[in-house]
SETORTOR-841694 format. One record per residue (C-alpha): residue number from 0; x, y, z. Coordinates in steps of 0.001 Angstrom, whole numbers. Layout:
SITE|NUM|X|Y|Z .
...
END
This chain:
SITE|0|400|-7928|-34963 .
SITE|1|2779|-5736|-36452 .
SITE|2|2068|-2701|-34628 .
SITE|3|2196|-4578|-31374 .
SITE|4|5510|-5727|-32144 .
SITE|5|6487|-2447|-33156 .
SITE|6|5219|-1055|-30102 .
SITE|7|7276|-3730|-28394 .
SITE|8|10545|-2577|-29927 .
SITE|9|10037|1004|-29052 .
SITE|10|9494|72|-25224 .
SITE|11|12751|-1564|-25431 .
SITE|12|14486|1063|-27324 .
SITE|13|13080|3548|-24859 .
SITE|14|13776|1596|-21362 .
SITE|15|17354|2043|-22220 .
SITE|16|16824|5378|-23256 .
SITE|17|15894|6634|-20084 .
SITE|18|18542|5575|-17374 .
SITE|19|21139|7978|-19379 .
SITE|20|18681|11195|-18848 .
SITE|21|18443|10612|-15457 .
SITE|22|21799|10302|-14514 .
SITE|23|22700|13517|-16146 .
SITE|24|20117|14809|-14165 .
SITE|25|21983|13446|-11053 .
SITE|26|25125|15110|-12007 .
SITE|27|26718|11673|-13906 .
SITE|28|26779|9948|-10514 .
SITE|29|24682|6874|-11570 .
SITE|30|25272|5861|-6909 .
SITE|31|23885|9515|-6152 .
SITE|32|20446|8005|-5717 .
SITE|33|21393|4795|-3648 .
SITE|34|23455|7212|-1706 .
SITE|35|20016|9609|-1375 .
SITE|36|17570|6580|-14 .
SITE|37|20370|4800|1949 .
SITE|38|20360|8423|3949 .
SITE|39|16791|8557|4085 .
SITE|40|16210|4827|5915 .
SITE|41|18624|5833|8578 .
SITE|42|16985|9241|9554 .
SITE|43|13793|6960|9485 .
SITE|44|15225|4009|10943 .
SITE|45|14464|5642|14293 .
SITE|46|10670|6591|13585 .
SITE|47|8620|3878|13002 .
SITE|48|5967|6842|11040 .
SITE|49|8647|7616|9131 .
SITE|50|10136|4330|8199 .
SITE|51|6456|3259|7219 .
SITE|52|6357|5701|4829 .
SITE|53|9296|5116|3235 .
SITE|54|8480|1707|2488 .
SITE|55|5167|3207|1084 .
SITE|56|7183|5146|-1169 .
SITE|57|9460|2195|-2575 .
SITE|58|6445|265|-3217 .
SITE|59|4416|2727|-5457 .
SITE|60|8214|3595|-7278 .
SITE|61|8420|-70|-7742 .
SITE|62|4592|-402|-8817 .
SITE|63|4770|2315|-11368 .
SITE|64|8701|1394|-12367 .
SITE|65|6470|-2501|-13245 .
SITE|66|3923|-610|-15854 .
SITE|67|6585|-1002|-18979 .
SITE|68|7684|-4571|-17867 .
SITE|69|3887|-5717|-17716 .
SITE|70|2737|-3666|-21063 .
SITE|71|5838|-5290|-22397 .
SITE|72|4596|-8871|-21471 .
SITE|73|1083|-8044|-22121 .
SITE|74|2218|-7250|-25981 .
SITE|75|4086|-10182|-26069 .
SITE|76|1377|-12576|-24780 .
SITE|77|-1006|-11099|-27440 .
SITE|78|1731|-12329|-30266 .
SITE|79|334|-15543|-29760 .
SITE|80|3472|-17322|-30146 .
SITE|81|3378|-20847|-27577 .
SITE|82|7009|-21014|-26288 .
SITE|83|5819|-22924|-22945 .
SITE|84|4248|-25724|-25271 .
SITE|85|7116|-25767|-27856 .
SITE|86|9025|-29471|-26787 .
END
């Protein structure tokens, strides 16, 4: 149990130490990105091929972006702790 929480911590710790890499790797413009895709649906907007894939795209970013969230809840479930059935 203590190692899962452990592990827990650290996935915390390190979800917030990620965002601050990559937007030094953007240039310190944490809207450089938004900016990026917002370019990229209207270029597509016009081809439905195109547009197709780029919703292909955000779904497998959001699917992979989910791993830490559900290993996350996965350690916490396994802590046994009943917080639904507490009154």
């Amino acid at each position: 149990m203590a190692v899962l929480a452990v592990l827990g911590v650290l996935l915390i710790i390190w979800s917030f130490r990620i965002d601050p890499k990559a937007i030094a790797k953007r240039g310190g413009d944490p809207e450089a990105s938004a900016r990026r895709w917002t370019q990229r649906a209207r270029r597509a907007s016009g081809r439905p091929s195109l547009l197709i894939g780029l919703a292909l795209m955000a779904g497998l970013i959001e699917a992979a972006s989910m791993i830490p969230y559900l290993a996350a809840m996965g350690i916490i479930a396994e802590m046994g702790w009943a917080w639904a059935a507490a009154p």
